[in-house]
C-alpha positions in Angstrom: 0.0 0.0 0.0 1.7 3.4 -1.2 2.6 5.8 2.1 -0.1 8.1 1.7 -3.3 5.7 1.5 -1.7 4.4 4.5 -4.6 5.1 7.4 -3.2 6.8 10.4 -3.8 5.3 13.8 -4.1 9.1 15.3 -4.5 12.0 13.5 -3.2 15.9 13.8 -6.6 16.7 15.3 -6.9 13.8 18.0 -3.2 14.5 19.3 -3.8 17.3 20.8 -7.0 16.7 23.4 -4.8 13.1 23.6 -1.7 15.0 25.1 -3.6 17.5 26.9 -5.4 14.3 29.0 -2.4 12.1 28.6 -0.4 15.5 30.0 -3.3 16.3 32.9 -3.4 12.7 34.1 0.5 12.6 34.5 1.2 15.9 36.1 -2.1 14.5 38.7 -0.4 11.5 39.5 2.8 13.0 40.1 1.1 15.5 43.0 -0.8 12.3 44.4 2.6 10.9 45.6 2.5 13.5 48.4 -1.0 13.0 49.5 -0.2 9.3 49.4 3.0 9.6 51.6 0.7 12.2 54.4 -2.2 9.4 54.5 -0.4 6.6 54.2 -2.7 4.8 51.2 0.0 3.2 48.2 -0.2 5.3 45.5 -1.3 1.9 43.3 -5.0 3.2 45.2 -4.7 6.6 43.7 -3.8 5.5 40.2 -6.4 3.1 40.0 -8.8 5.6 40.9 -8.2 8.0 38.0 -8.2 5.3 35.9 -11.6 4.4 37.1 -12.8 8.0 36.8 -11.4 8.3 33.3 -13.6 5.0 32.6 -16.9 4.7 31.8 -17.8 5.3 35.2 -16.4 9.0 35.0 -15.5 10.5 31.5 -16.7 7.9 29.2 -13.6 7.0 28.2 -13.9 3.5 26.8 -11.1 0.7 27.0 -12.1 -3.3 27.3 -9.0 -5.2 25.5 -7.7 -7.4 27.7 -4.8 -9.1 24.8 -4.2 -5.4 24.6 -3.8 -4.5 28.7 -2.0 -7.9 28.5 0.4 -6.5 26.5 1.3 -3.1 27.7 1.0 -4.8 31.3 3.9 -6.8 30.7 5.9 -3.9 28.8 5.3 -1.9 31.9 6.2 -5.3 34.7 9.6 -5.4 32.4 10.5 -1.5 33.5 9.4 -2.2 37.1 11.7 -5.0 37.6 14.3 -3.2 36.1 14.0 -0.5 37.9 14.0 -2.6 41.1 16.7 -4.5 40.3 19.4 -1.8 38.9 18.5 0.5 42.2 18.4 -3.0 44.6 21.9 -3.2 46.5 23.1 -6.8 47.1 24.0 -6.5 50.1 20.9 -5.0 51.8 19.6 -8.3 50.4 22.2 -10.7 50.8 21.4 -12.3 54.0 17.9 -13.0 52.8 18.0 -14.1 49.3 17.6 -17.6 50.5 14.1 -17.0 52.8 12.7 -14.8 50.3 13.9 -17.2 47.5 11.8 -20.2 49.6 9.1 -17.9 50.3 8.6 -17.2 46.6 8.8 -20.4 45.0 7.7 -22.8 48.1 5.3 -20.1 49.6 3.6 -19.5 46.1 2.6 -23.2 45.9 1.6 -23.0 49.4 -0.7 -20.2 48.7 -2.2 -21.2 45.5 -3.3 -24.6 46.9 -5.4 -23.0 49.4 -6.7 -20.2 47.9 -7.7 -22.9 45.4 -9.5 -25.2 48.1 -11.0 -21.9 49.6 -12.8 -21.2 46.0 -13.2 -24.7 45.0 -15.3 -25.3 48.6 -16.6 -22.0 49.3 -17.4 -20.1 45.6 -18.0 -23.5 44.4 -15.9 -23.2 41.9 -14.7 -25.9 39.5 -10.9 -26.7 40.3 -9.0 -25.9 37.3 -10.7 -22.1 37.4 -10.4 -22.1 41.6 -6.6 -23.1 40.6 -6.3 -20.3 38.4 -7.7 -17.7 40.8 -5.3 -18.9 43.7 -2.1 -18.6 41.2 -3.6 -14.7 40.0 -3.4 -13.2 43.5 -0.3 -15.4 45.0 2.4 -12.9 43.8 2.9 -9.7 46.6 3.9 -6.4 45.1 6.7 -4.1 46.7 5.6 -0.6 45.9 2.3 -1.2 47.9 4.6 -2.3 50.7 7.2 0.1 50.7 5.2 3.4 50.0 3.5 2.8 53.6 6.4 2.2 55.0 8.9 5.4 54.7 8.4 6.2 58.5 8.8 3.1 60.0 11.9 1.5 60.2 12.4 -2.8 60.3 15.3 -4.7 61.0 17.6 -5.3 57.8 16.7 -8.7 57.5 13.0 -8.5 57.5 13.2 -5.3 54.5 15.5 -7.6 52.7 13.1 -10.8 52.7 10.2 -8.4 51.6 12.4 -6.5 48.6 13.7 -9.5 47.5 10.3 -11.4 47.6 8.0 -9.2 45.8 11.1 -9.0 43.0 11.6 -12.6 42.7 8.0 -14.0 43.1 6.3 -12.3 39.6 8.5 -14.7 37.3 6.8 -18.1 39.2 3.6 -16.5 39.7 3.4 -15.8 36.0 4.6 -19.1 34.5 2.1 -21.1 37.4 -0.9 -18.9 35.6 -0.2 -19.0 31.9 0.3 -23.1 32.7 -3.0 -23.9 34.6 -5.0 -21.2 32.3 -3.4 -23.6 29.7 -4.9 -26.5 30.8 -8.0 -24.7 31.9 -8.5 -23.6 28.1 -7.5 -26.4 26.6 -7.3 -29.6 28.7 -3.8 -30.5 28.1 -2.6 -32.1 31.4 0.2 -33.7 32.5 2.2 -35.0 35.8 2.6 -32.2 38.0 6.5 -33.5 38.3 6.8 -32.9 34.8 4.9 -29.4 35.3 7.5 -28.1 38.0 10.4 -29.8 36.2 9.8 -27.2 33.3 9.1 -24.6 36.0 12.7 -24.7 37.5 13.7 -24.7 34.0 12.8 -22.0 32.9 13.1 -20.2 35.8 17.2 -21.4 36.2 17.4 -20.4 32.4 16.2 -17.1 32.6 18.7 -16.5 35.3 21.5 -17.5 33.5 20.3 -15.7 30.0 20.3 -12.3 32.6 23.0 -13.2 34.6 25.0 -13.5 31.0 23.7 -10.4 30.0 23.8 -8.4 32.6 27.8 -9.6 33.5 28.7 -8.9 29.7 26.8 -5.8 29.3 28.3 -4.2 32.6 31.8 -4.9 31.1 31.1 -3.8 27.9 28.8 -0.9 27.8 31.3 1.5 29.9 34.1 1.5 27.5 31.9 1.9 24.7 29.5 4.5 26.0 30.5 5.9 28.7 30.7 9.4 27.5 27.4 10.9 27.8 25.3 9.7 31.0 22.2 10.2 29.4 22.9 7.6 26.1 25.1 5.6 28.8 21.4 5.0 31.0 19.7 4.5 28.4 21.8 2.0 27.1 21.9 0.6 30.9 18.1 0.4 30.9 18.0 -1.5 27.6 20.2 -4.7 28.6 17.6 -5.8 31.1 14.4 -5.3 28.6 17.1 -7.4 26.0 17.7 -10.0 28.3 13.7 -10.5 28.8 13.6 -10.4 25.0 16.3 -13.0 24.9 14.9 -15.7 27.5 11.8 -15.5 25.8 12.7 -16.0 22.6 14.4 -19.2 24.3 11.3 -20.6 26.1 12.5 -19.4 29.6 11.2 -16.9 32.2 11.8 -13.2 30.9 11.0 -11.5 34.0 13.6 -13.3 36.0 16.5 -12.5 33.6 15.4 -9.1 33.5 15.5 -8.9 37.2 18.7 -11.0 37.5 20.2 -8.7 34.7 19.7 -5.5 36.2 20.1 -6.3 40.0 24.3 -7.7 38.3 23.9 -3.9 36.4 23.1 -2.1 39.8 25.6 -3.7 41.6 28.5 -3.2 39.2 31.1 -0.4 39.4 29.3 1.7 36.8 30.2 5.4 35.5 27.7 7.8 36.2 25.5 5.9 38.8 23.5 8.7 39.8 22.4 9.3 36.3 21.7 5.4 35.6 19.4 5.5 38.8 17.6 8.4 38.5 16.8 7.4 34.6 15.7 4.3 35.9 13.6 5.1 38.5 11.8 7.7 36.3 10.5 4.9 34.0 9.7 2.8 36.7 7.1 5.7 38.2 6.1 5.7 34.6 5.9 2.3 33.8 3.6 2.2 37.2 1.4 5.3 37.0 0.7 3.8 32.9 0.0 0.2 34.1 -2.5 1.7 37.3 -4.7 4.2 35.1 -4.6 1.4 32.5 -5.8 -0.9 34.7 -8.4 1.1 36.3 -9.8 2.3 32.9 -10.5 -1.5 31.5 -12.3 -2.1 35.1 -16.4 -0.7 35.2 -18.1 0.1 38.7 -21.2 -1.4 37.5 -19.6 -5.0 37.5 -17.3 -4.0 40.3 -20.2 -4.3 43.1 -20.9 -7.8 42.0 -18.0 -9.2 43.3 -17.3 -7.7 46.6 -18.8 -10.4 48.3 -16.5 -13.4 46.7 -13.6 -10.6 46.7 -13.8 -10.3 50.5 -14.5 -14.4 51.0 -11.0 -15.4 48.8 -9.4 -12.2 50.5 -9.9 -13.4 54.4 -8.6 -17.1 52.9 -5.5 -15.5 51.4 -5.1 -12.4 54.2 -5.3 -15.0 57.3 -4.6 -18.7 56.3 -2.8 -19.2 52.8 -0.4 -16.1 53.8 0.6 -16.9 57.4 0.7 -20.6 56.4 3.1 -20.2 53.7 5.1 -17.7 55.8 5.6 -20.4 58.4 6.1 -23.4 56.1 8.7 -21.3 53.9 10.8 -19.1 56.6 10.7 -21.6 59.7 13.4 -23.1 58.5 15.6 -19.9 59.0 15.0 -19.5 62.6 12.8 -16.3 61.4 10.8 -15.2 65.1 7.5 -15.5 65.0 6.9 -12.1 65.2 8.9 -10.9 62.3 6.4 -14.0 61.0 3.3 -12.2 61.7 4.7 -9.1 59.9 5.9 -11.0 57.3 2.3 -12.7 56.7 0.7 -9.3 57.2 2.6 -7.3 55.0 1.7 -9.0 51.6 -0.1 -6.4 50.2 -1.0 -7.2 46.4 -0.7 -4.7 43.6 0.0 -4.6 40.0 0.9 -8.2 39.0 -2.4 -9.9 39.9 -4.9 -7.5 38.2 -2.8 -7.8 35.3 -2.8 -11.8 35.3 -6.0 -11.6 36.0 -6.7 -10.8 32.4 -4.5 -14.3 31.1 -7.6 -16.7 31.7 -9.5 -14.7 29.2 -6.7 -14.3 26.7 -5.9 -17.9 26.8 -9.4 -19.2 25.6 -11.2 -19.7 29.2 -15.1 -18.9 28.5 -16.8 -17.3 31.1 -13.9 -15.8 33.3 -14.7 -12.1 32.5 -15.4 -11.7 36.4 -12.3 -13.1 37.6 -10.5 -9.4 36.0 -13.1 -7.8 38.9 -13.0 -10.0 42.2 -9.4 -9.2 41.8 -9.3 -6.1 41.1 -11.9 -5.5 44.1 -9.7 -7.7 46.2 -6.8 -5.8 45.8 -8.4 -2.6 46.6 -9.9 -3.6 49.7 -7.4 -5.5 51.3 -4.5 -2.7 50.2 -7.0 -0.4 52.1 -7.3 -2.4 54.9 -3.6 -3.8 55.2 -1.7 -0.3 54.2 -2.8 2.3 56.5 -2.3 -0.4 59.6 1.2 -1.5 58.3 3.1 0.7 61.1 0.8 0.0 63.6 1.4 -3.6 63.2 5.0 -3.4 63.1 4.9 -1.4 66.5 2.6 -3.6 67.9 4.8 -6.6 67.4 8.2 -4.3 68.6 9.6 -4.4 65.0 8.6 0.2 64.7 11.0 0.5 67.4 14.3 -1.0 66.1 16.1 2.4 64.8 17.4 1.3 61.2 18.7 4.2 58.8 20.7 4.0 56.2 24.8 4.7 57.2 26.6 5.7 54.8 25.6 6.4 50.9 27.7 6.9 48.2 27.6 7.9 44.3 30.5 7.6 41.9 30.8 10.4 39.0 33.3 9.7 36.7 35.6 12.1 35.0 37.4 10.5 31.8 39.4 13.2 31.1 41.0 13.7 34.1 41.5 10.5 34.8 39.1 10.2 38.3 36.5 10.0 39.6 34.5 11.6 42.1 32.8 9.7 45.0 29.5 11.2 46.9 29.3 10.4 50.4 26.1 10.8 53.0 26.6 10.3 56.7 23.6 8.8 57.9 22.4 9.0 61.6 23.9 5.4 62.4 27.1 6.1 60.9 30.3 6.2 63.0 32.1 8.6 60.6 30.2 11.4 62.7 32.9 12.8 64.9 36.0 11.3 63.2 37.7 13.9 61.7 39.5 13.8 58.3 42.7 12.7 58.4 41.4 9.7 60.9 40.1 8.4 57.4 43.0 7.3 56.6 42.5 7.0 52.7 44.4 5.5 50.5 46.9 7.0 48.5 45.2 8.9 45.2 41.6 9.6 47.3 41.3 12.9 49.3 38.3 14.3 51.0 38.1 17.8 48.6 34.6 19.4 50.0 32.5 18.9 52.9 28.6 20.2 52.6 26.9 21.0 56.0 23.3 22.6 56.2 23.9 23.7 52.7 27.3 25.6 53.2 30.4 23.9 51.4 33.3 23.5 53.7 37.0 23.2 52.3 37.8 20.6 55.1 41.2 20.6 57.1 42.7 17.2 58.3 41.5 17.9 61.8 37.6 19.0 60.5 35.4 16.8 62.3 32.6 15.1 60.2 28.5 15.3 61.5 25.6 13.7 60.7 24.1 14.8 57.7 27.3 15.9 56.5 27.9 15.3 52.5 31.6 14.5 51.3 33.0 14.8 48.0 36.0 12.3 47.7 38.4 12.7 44.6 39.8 9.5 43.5 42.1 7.7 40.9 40.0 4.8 39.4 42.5 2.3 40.7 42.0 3.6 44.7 38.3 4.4 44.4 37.2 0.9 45.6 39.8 1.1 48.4 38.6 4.2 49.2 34.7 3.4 49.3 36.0 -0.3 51.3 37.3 2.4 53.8 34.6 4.7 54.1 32.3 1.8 54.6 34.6 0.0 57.5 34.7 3.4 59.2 30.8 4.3 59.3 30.4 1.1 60.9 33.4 -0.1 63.1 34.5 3.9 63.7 37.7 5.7 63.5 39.3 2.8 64.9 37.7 0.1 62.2 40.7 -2.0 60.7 43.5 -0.2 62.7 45.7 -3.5 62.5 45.8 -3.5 58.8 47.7 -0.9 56.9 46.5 0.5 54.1 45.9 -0.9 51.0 48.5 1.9 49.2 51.7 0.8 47.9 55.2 1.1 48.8 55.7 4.8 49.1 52.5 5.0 51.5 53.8 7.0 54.6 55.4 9.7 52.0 52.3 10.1 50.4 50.4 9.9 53.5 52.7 12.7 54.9 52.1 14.9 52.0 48.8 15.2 53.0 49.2 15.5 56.6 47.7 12.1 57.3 49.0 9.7 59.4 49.1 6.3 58.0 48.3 3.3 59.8 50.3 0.4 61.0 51.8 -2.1 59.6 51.3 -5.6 60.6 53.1 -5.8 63.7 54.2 -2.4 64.1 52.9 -0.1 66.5 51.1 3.1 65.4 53.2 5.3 63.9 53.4 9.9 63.4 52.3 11.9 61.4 53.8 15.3 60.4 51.1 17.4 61.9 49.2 15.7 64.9 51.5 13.2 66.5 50.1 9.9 67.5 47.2 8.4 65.1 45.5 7.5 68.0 42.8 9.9 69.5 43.5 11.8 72.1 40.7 10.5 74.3 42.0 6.6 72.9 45.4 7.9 74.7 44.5 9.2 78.1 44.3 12.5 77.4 40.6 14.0 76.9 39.1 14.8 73.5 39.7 17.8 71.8 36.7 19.0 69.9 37.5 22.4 66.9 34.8 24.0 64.8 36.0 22.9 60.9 38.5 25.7 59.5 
């Protein structure tokens, strides 16, 4: 067909009202976040809502293709899970990768065989559809969890098992619907070995395909385009969506290798870090607030108020006995106490994931399932209502709002190529011990200096005897061959103190006490040396360390 018979899917005339509304509806969602964070409601409620009200129940706006919310649902889970994984750090979630890796695999089977008996038994629901219902809402969502729970403060472990949960139970949850719609739609059965066989197949092939990509990509991608930060994040952000592409393409979960790829991207000694993060978690908001309005636009209040009743009935099954009981079953094993249980079993909100899934039955050939799309999505609105706002009450309730958990230390690496450095960000958090060591106590290694300290907005050109506080923001000059020594330093020091190490001499080379002196810093000792002097203050050790009591100056 020649170019100009072509018919346009939007013309000149449509665009405009279509960015003005597309425009209106952004801008709106990005002022709900405050309202959302002062009444503690997830902003997933918000969302939904002006989807709703742009729906036929509001504007008139009409939208009711589920192949084509399917689609877009899954463009917009890709983004999320990038997003989470590239701003994830490994070792928040280190120590519980193997509870929440359990609790998503193990609890998920837990969970959708009884939700399943609860619809089977009490909606009277055939199995294969109760089956399907129970595999839609098994998978937790993280924003819901998170965005209640800025002001409350949990032990490590227990934020680590819920980050890493909601990230790595989508990719089972999804492959545990499309199979039983599958058989649901078309009767093809088989031995439920031979089902979870192919499920740990493609679930430890996807993680290799990312793990590949994401390893390669990281090495890569910096010497080729590391120039400009904004191509260099976009370029970040695409390796995860090509790793889903990839594992697809290859019969094997795409979600988990674009998780797997990112969280290797994120956790990588990448150029330009703040840039890659802050491109990243700008599509994720936009991925979310698209997929939420979506979603609320394809759902109609008429058919809404038919299913509260069966919403609430499978909500109370999966709120207070297919939750806790996976919980236990799963994280037992881990010596987790039973009240970080509780938590755990009350903090599995549901969000994005099962109202999207929702729509597979329908898309795979299931007759008769157009309700299943609205007792979920009235499920997840009700029980996000009722389980968000009473998040922090729980957690001080069971003693887990009390435990005072802030971030130490933060840092950001900016590169500059041309002079050969790079430039290292550092924020002293209210646990961190760098607060009252001063400067040359750091003891950094040679080719990193502290350049300019930042306190209560006033940039401080620090001395070696300026003493650090709270709050304070440090801008660290390095070489590229010190700046991981460096950040290995300023990370032992905010949390074992000015002291942190002392028996091990830096990592510098040969010439370290010249260079050290040069800068008026005292190195440390050597294995079996005691501590040595330094030009300008004497001993290393401080004063009040020494006898004598501590001596406290303003910074020069």
């Amino acid at each position: 067909m020649p170019i100009a018979q072509a018919p346009a899917l939007i013309t000149n005339q449509q665009l405009t009202p279509f960015l003005l509304v597309g425009t209106l509806v952004l801008l709106t969602c990005v002022v709900a976040v405050r309202f959302a964070v002062r009444s503690g409601l997830p902003t997933l409620l918000i969302y939904l809502a002006i989807g709703v009200a742009l729906g036929d129940g509001g504007l008139g706006i009409r939208f009711s293709s589920a192949d084509l919310t399917q689609v877009l649902g899954y463009s917009a889970l890709v983004l999320i899970l990038a997003e989470g994984g590239l701003t994830t750090s490994w070792r928040s979630i280190e120590k519980s990768v193997a509870p929440a890796g359990v609790l998503a695999t193990v609890g998920i089977v837990v969970s959708v065989l009884v939700v399943g008996s609860g619809a089977h038994y009490l909606l009277h629901l055939p199995w294969t559809i109760a089956l399907v219902l129970g595999a839609v809402v098994s998978s937790t969502d993280a924003a819901a969890v998170f965005s209640v729970l800025r002001r409350v403060p949990l032990p490590p472990r227990l934020t680590g098992i819920l980050e890493a949960e909601s990230s790595f139970n989508d990719p089972p949850a999804v492959l545990i619907v499309v199979a039983l719609a599958d058989q649901a739609a078309h009767g093809s059965s088989g031995p439920l070995w031979l089902l979870a066989l192919t499920a740990i197949g493609e679930l430890a092939g996807g993680a290799v395909i990312g793990a590949g990509i994401g390893w390669a990509g990281g090495k890569l991608l910096p010497k080729a385009a590391s120039t400009s930060s904004g191509l260099f994040s976009i370029g970040i952000l695409a390796l995860p969506v090509l790793a889903y592409a990839l594992a697809n393409q290859a019969h094997t979960s795409g979600f988990i290798a674009t998780y797997v790829a990112a969280l290797i991207l994120g956790n990588l000694p990448l150029p330009h870090r703040p840039a890659v993060r802050g491109f990243a978690q700008a599509m994720g908001w936009v991925a979310q607030i698209g997929l939420f309005v979506l979603l609320g636009l394809l759902a109609s209040p008429g058919r809404l108020v038919h299913q509260l009743v069966p919403a609430v009935v499978i909500g109370l099954v999966l709120l207070l006995v297919a939750r806790p009981l996976s919980v236990l079953i799963a994280v037992t094993p881990f010596r987790i106490p039973l009240r970080e249980q509780a938590f755990l079993s009350w903090a599995g909100l549901r969000g994005a994931v099962p109202i999207v899934l929702a729509t597979v039955p329908a898309t795979a050939g299931i007759h008769g399932v157009d309700w299943l799309f609205d007792l979920v999505f009235v499920l997840v609105v009700i029980f996000t209502l009722v389980q968000g706002p009473t998040l922090p009450w729980v957690a001080q309730r069971l003693g887990l709002g009390d435990v005072h958990h802030t971030v130490d230390v933060e840092l950001e690496v900016t590169p500059l190529e041309e002079l050969g450095a790079d430039v290292l960000q550092v924020q002293i958090g209210q646990t961190s011990q760098l607060a009252g060591v001063e400067v040359f106590e750091l003891r950094l290694p040679t080719g990193a200096d502290v350049t300019l300290v930042v306190r209560d907005g006033e940039a401080i050109v620090p001395a070696p005897d300026t003493i650090l506080r709270h709050g304070d923001q440090l801008l660290i000059v390095a070489t590229p061959q010190s700046r991981a020594r460096a950040e290995a330093r300023i990370r032992a020091v905010s949390e074992g103190g000015r002291l942190a190490e002392w028996h091990r001499s830096p990592p510098a080379g040969r010439d370290a006490p010249a260079a050290a002196a040069g800068r008026g810093v005292a190195p440390g000792p050597r294995d079996g040396e005691r501590p040595t002097t330094g030009p300008r203050r004497g001993p290393v050790l401080p004063r009040h360390v020494r006898g004598a009591p501590p001596r406290r100056r303003e910074p020069r």
